[in-house]
Chimera marker file (.cmm) of the C-alpha trace (Angstrom):
<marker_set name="trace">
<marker id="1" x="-47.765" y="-27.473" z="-9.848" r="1" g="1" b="0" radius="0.5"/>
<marker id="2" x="-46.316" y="-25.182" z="-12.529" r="1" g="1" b="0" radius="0.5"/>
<marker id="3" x="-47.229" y="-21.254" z="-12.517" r="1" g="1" b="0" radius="0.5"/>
<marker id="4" x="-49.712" y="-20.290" z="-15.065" r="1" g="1" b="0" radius="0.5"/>
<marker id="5" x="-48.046" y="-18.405" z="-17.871" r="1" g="1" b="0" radius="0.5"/>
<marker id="6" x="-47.787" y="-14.464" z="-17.721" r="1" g="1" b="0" radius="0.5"/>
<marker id="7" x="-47.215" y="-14.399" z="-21.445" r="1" g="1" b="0" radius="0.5"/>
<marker id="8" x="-48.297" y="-15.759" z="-24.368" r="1" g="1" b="0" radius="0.5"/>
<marker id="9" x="-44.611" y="-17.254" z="-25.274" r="1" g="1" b="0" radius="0.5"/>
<marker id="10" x="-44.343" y="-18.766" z="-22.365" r="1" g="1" b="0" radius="0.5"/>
<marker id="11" x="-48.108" y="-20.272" z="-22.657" r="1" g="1" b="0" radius="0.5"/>
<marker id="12" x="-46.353" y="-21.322" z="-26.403" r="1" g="1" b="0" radius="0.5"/>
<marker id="13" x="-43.454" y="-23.096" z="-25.299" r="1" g="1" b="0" radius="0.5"/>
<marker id="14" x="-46.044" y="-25.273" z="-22.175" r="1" g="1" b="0" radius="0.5"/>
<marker id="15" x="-47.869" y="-26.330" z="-25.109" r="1" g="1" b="0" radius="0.5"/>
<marker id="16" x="-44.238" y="-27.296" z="-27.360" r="1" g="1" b="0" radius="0.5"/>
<marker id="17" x="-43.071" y="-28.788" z="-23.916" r="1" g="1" b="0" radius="0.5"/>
<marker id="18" x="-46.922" y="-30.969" z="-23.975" r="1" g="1" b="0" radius="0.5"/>
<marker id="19" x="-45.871" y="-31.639" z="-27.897" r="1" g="1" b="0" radius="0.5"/>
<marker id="20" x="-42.439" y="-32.912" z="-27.126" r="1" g="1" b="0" radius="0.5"/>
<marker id="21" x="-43.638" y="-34.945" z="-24.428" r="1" g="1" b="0" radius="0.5"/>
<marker id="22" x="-46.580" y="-36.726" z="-26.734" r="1" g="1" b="0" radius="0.5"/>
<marker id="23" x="-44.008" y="-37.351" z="-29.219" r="1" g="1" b="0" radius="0.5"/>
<marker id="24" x="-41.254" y="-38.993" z="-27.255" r="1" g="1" b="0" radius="0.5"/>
<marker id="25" x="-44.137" y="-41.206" z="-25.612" r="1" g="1" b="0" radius="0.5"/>
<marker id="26" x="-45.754" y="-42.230" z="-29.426" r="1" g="1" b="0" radius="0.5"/>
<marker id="27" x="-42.145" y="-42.524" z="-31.033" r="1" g="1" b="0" radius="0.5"/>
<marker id="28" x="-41.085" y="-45.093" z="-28.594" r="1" g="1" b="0" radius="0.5"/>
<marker id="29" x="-44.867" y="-46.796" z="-29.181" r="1" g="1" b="0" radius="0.5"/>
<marker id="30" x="-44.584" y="-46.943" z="-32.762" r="1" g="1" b="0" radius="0.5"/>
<marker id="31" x="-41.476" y="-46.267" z="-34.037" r="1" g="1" b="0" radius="0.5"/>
<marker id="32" x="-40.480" y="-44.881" z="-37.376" r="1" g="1" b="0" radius="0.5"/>
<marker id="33" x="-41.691" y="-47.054" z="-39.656" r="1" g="1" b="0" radius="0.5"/>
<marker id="34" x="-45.409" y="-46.012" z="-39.796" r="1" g="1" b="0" radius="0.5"/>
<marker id="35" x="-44.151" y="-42.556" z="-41.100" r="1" g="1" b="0" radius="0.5"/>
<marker id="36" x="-41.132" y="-43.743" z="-43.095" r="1" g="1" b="0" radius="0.5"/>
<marker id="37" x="-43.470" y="-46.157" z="-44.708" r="1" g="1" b="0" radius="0.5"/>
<marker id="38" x="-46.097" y="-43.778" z="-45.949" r="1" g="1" b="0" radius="0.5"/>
<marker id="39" x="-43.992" y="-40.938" z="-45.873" r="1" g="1" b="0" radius="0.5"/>
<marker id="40" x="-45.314" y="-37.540" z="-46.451" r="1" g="1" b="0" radius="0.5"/>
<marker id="41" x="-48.738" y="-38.779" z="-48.224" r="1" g="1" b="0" radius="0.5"/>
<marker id="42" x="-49.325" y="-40.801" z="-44.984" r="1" g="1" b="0" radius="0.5"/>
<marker id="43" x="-49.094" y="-37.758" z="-42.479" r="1" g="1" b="0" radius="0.5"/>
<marker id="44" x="-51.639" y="-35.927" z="-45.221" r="1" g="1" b="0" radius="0.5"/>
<marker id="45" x="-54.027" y="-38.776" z="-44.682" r="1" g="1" b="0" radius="0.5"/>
<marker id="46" x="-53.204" y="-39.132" z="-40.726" r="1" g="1" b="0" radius="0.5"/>
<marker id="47" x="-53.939" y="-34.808" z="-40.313" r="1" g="1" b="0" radius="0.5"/>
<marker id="48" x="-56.672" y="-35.543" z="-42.386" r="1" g="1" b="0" radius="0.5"/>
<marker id="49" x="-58.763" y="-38.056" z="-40.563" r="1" g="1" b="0" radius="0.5"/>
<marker id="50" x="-58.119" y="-35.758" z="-37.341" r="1" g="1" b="0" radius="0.5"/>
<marker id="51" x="-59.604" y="-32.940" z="-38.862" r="1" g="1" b="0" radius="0.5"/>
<marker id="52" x="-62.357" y="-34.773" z="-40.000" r="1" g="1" b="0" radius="0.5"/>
<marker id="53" x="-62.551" y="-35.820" z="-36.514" r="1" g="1" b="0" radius="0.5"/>
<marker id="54" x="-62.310" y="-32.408" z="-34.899" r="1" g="1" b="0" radius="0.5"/>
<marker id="55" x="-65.360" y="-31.108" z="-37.966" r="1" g="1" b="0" radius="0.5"/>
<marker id="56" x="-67.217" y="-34.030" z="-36.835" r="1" g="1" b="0" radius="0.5"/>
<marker id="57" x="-67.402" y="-33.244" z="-33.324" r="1" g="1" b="0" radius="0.5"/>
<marker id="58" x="-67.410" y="-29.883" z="-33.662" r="1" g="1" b="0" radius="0.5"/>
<marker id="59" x="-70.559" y="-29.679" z="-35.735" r="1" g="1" b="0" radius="0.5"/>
<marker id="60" x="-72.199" y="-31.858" z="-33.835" r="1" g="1" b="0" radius="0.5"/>
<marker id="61" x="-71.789" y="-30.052" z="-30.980" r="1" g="1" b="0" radius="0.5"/>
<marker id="62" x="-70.674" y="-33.297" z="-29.275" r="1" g="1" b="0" radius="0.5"/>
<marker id="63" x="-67.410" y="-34.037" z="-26.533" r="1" g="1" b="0" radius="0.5"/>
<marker id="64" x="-65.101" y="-36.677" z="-27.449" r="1" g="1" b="0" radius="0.5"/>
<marker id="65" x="-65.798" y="-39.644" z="-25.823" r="1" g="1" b="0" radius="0.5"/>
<marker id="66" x="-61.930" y="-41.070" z="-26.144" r="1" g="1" b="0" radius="0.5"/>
<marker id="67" x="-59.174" y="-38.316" z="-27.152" r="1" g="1" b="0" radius="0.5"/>
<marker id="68" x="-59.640" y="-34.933" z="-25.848" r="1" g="1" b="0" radius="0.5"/>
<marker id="69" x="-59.631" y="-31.640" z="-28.153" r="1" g="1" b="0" radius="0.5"/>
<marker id="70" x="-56.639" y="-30.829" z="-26.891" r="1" g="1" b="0" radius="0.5"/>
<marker id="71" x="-54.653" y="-34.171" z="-27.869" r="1" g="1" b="0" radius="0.5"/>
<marker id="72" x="-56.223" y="-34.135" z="-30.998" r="1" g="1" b="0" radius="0.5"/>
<marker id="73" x="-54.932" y="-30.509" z="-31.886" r="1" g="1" b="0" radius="0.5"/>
<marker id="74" x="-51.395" y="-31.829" z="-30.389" r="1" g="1" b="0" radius="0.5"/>
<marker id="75" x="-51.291" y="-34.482" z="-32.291" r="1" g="1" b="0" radius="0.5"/>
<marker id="76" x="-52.222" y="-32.333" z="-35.634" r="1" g="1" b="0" radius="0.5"/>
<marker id="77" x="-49.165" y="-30.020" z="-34.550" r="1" g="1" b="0" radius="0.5"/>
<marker id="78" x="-46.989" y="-32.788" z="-33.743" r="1" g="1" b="0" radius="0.5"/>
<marker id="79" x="-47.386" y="-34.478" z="-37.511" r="1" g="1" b="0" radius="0.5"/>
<marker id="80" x="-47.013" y="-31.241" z="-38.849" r="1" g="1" b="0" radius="0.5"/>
<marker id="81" x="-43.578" y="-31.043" z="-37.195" r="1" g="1" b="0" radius="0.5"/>
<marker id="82" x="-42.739" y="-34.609" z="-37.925" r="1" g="1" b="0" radius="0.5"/>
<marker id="83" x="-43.325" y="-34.019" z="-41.898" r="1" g="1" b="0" radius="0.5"/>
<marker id="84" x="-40.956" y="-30.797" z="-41.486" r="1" g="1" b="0" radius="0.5"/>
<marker id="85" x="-38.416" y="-33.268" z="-40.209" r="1" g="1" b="0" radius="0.5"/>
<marker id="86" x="-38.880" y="-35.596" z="-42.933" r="1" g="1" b="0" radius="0.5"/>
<marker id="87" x="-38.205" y="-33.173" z="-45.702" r="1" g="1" b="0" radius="0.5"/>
<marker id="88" x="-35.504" y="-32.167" z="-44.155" r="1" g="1" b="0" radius="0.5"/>
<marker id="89" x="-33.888" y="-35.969" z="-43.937" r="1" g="1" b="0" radius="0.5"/>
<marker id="90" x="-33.576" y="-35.636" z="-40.379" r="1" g="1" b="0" radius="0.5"/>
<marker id="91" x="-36.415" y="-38.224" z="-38.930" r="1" g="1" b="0" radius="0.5"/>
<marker id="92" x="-35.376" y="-40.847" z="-40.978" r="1" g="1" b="0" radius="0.5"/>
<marker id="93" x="-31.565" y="-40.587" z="-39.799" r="1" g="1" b="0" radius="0.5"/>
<marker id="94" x="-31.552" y="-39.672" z="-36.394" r="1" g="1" b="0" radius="0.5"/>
<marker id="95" x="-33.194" y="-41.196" z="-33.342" r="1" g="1" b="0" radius="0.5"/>
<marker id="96" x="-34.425" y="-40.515" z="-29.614" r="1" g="1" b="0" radius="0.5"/>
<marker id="97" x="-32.013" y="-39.297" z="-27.365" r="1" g="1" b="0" radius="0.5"/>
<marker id="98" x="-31.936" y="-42.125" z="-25.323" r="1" g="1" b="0" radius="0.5"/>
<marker id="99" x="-31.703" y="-40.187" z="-21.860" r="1" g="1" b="0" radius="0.5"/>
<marker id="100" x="-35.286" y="-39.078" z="-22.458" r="1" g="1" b="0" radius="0.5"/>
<link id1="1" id2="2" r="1" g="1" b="0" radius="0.2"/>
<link id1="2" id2="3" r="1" g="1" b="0" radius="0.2"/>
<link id1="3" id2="4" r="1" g="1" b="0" radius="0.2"/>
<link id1="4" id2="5" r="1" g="1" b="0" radius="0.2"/>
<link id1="5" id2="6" r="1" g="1" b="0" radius="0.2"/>
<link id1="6" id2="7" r="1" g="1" b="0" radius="0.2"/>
<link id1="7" id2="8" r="1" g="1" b="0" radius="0.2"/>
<link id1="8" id2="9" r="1" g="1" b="0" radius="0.2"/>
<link id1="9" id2="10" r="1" g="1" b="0" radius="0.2"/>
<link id1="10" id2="11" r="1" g="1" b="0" radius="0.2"/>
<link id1="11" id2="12" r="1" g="1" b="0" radius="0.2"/>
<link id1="12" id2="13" r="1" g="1" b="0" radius="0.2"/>
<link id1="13" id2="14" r="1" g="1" b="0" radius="0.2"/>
<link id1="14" id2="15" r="1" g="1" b="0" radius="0.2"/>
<link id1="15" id2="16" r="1" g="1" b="0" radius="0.2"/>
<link id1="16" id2="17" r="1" g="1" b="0" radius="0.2"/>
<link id1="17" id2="18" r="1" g="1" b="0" radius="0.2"/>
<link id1="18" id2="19" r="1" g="1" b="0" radius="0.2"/>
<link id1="19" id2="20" r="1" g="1" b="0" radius="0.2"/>
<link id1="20" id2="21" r="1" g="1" b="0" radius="0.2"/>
<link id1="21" id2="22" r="1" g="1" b="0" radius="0.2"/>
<link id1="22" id2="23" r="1" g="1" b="0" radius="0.2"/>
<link id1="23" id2="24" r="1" g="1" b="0" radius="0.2"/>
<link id1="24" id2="25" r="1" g="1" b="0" radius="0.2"/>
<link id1="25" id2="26" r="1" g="1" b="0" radius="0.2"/>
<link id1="26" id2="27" r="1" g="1" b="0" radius="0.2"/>
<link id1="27" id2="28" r="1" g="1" b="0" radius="0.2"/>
<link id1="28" id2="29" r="1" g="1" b="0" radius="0.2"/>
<link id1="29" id2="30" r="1" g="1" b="0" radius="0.2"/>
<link id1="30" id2="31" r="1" g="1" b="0" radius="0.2"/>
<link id1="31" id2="32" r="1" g="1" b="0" radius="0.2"/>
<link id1="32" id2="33" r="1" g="1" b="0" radius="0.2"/>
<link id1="33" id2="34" r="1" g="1" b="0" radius="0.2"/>
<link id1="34" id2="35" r="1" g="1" b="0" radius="0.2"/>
<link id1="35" id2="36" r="1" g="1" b="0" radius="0.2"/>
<link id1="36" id2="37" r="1" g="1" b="0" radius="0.2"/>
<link id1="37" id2="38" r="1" g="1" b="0" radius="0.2"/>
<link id1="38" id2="39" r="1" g="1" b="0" radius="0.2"/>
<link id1="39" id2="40" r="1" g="1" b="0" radius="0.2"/>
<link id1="40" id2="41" r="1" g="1" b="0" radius="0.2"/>
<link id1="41" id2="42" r="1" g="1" b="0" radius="0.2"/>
<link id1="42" id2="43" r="1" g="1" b="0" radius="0.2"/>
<link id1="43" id2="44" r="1" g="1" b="0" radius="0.2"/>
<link id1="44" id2="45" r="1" g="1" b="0" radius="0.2"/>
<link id1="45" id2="46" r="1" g="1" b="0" radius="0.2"/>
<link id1="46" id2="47" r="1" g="1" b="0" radius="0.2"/>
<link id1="47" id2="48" r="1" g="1" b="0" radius="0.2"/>
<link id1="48" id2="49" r="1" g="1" b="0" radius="0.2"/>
<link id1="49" id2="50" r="1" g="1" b="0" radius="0.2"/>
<link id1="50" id2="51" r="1" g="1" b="0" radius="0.2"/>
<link id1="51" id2="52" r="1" g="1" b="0" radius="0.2"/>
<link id1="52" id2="53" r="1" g="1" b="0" radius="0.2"/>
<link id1="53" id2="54" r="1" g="1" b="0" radius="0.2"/>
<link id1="54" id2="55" r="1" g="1" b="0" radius="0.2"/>
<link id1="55" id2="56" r="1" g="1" b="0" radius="0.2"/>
<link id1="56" id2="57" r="1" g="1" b="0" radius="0.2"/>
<link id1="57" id2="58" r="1" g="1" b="0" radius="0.2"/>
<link id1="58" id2="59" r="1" g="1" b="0" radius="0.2"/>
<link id1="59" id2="60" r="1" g="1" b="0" radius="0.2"/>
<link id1="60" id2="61" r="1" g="1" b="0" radius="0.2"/>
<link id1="61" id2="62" r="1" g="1" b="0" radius="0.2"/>
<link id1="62" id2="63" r="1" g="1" b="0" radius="0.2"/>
<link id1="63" id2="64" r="1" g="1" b="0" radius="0.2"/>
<link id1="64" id2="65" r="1" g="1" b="0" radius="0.2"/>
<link id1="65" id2="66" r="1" g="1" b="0" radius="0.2"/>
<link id1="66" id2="67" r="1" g="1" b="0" radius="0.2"/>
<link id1="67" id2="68" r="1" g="1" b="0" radius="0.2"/>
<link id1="68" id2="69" r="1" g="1" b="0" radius="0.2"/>
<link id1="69" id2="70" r="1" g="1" b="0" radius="0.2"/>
<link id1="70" id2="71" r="1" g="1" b="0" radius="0.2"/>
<link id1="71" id2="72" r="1" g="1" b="0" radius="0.2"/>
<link id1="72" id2="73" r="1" g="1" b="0" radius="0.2"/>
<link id1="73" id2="74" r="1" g="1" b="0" radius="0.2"/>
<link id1="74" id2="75" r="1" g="1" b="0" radius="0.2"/>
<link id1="75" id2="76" r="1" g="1" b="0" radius="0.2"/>
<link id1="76" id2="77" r="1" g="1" b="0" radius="0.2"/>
<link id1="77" id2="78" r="1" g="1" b="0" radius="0.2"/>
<link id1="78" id2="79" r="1" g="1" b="0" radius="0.2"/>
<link id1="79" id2="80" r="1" g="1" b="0" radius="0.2"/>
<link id1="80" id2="81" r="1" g="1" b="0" radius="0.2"/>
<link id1="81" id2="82" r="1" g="1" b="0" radius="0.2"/>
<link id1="82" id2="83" r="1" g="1" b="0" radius="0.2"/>
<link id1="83" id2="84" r="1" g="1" b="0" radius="0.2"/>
<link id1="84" id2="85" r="1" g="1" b="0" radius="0.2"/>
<link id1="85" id2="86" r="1" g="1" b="0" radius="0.2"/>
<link id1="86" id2="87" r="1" g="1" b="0" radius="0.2"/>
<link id1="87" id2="88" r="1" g="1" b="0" radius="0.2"/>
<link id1="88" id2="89" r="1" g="1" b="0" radius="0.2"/>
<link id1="89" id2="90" r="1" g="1" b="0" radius="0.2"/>
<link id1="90" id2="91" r="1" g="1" b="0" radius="0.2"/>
<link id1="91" id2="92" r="1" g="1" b="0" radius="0.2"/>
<link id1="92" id2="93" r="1" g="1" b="0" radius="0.2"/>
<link id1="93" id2="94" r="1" g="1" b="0" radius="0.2"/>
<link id1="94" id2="95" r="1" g="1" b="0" radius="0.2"/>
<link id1="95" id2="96" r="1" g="1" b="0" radius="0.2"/>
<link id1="96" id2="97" r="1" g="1" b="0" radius="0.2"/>
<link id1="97" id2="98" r="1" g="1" b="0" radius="0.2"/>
<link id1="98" id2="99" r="1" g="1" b="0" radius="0.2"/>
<link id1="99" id2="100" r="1" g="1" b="0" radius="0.2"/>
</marker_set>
């Protein structure tokens, strides 16, 4: 088992690492098309219903019965990079390094 961080950098760069991971794992699921095909609108709506998600629970003071806080916050981050990618032309042109 890894060391617990000293730092918070290091803490920020387990959590990219848990990111990265998520996102190589749904990318090969799902492919590009469910972004390319909704594009920047789509990711809006897809952030969206997993805030609504996270107010939901939150409010209610309840635990999630199927994905965790902690995926659900990853996968907000994750869409947030993904859209940075798009408007930059770089998700639609380039794919997974196929090693990983």
């Amino acid at each position: 088992m890894a060391a617990e961080p000293q730092y918070l950098d290091q803490a920020f760069e387990k959590v990219l690492a848990e990111m990265l991971e998520t996102f190589i794992k749904k990318h090969k699921d799902y492919g590009k098309d469910n972004i390319l095909d909704t594009g920047e609108l789509g990711i809006v709506f897809r952030v969206n219903d997993k805030v609504k998600r996270l107010q939901h629970l939150l409010m209610q003071k309840k635990r999630p019965e199927n994905e965790s806080f902690k995926e659900t916050w990853i996968d907000i981050a994750t869409y947030a990079v993904i859209a940075i990618l798009l408007k930059q032309k770089q998700f639609e042109k380039l794919d997974l390094d196929p090693k990983k």
